[in-house]
Residue frames relative to the residue before (quaternion, step in Angstrom):
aa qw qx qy qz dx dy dz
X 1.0000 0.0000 0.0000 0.0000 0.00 0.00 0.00
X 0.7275 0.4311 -0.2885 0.4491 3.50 0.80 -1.01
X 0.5299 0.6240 -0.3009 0.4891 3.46 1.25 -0.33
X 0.4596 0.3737 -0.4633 0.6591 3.94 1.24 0.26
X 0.8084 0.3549 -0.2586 0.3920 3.33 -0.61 -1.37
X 0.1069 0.8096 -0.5326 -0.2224 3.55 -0.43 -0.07
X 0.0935 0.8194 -0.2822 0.4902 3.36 1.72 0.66
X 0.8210 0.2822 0.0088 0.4963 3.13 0.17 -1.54
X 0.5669 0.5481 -0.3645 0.4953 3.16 1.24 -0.85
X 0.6462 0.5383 -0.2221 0.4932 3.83 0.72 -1.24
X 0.7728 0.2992 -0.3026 0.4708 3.47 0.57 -0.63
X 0.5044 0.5489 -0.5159 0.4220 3.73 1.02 -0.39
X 0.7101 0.4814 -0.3854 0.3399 3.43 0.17 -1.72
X 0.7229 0.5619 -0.3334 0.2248 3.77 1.00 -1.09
X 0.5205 0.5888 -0.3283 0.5241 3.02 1.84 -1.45
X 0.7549 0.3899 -0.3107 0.4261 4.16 -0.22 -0.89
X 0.4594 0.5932 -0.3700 0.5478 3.80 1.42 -0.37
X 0.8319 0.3065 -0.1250 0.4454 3.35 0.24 -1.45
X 0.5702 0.4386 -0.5149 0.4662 3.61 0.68 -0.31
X 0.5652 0.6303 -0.4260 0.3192 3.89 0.69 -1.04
X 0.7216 0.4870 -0.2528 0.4221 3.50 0.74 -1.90
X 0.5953 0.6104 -0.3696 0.3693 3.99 1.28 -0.63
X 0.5326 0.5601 -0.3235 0.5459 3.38 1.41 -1.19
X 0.5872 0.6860 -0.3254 0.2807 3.31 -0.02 -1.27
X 0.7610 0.2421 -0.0569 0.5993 3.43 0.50 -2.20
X 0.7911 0.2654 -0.4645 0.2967 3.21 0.02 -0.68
X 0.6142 0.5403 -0.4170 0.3962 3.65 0.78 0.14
X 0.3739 0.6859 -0.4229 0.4591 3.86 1.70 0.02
X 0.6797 -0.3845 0.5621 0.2723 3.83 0.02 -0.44
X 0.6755 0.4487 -0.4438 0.3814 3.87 0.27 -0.74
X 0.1496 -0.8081 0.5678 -0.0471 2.72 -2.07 1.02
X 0.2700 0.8426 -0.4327 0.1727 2.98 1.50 0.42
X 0.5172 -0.5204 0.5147 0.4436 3.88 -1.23 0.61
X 0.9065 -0.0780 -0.2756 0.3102 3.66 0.09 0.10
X 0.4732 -0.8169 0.2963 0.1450 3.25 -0.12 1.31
X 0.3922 0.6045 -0.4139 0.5562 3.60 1.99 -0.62
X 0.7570 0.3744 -0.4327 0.3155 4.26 -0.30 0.31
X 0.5607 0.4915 -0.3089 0.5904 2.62 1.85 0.64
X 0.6060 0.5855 -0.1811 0.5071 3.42 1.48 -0.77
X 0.7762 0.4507 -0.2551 0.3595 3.41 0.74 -1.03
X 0.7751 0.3047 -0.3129 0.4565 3.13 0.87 -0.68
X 0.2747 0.6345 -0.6117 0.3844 4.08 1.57 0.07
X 0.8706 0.3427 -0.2518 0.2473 3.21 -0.11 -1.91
X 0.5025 0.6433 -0.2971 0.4954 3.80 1.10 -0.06
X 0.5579 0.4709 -0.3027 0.6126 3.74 1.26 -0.98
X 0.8000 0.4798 -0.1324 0.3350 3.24 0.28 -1.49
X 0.5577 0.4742 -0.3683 0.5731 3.99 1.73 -0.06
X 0.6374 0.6235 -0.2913 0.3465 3.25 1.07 -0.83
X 0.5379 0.6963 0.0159 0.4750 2.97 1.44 -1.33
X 0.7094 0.5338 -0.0045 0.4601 2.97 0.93 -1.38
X 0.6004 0.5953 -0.0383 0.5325 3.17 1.45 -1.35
X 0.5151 0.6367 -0.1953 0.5396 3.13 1.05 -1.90
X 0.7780 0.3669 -0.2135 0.4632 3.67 -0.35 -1.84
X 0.6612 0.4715 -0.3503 0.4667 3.86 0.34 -1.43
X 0.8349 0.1903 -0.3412 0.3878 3.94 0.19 -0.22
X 0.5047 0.5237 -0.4653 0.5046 3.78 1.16 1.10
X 0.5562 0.5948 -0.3750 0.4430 3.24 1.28 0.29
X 0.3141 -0.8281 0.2347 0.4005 3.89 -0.31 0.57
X 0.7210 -0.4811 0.2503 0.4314 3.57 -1.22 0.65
X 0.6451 -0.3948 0.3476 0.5542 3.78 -1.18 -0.11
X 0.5135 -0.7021 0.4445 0.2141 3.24 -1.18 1.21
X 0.7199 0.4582 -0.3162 0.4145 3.39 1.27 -1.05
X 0.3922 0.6572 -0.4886 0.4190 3.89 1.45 0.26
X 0.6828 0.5036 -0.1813 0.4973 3.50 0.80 -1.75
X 0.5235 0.4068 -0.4113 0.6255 4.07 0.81 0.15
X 0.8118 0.1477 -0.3880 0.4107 3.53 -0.42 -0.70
X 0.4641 0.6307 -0.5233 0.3362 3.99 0.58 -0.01
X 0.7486 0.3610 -0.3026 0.4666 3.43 1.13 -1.54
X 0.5192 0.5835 -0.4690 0.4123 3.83 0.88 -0.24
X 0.6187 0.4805 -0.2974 0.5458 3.57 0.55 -0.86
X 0.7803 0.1531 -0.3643 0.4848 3.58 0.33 0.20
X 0.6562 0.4793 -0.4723 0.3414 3.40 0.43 0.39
C-alpha cells in the first residue's frame, strides 16, 4: 500500500522518526526556558534523515515488473 502513495510513505517514516527524536530529548534531562533550540534543529536533522531512509527503501515494485516486461 505504502508503495503507491509515496507521500504517506515519507510522512509515516517522518511522524515515527520524529515522535522517537521527542522521546529521546524530552526524556534527556534538558531544561532550558526555551526548548524550540533544541526542537528546531531535531526536527530538520530528523526530515533529512527521514528523506535519507525513504530513498534506501525500494521503488514501487509494480514499476520494476513493467520495466523488466518491456525488455523482454
Amino acid at each position: 500500500m505504502l508503495s503507491k502513495s509515496p507521500a504517506l510513505r515519507r510522512i509515516g517514516i517522518y511522524t515515527i522518526l520524529s515522535y522517537i527524536a521527542l522521546v529521546l530529548v524530552n526524556n534527556s534531562g534538558y531544561k532550558l526556558e526555551n526548548m524550540w533550540l533544541i526542537y528546531a534543529p531535531m526536527f530538520v536533522t530528523v526530515y533529512v534523515f527521514s528523506r535519507w531512509v525513504d530513498s534506501k527503501l525500494p521503488a514501487d515494485s509494480t514499476k520494476n515488473q513493467k520495466t523488466q516486461n518491456k525488455e523482454n
